[in-house]
C-alpha positions, 0 to 999 in steps of 0.5 A, spaced: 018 859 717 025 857 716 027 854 710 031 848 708 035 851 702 041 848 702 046 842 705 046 842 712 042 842 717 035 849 719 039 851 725 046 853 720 040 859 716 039 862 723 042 868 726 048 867 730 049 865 737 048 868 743 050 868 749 043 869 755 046 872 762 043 868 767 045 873 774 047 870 780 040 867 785 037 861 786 030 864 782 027 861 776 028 865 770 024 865 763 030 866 759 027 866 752 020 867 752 019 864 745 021 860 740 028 859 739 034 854 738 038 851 745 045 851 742 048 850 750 050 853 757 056 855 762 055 855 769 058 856 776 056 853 782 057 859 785 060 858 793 055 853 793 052 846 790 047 847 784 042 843 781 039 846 774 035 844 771 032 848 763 026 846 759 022 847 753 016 852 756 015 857 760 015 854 767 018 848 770 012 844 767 015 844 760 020 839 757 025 837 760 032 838 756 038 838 761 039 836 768 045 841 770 049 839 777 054 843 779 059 842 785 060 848 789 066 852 785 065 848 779 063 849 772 060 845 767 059 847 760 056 844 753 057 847 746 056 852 743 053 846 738 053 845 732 047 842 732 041 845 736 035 843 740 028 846 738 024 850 743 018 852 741 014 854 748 020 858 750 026 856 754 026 857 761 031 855 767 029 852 774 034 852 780 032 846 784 037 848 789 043 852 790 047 859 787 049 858 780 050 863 775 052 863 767 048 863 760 045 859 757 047 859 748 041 861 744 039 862 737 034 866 736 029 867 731 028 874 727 
């Protein structure tokens, strides 16, 4: 269990943050299978459209945290945060359509 001790917020007490490769595809992918910190992504439409979509969960089944659109070419990015969102079933990533490629940021637990 982490521990509060002192000024500023739980996520500033875990280790740093760290970058998940997302390969290339349009497959689904866990990219975290447990517990865990959402602190961002980077992703590329990569040659064509994309829609992205990563939840809290093992599957497209979970809680939905973002909802990622990428023109064909184009890229979007959030954070690394100072802030983060809690994940406590996993993080995983549903290509709803197209090519896309990046990494999600993470802080995972020790």
């Amino acid at each position: 269990m982490v521990e509060d001790t002192g000024p500023g917020p739980v996520a500033d007490y875990l280790p740093h943050v760290v970058a998940v490769p997302v390969p290339a595809g349009t497959a689904d992918t866990l990219l975290v299978s447990g517990g865990c910190f959402f602190n961002g992504y980077s992703f590329l439409g990569n040659g064509v459209a994309a829609v992205i979509e990563l939840y809290d969960g093992q599957d497209a089944t979970g809680t939905l945290l973002a909802v990622v659109s990428l023109a064909s070419g184009a890229t979007d990015h959030m954070g690394p945060a100072s802030k983060a969102v809690f994940c406590r079933n996993g993080l995983f990533m549903h290509r709803v359509s197209g090519n896309s490629k990046g990494a999600a940021y993470v802080q995972l637990f020790p």
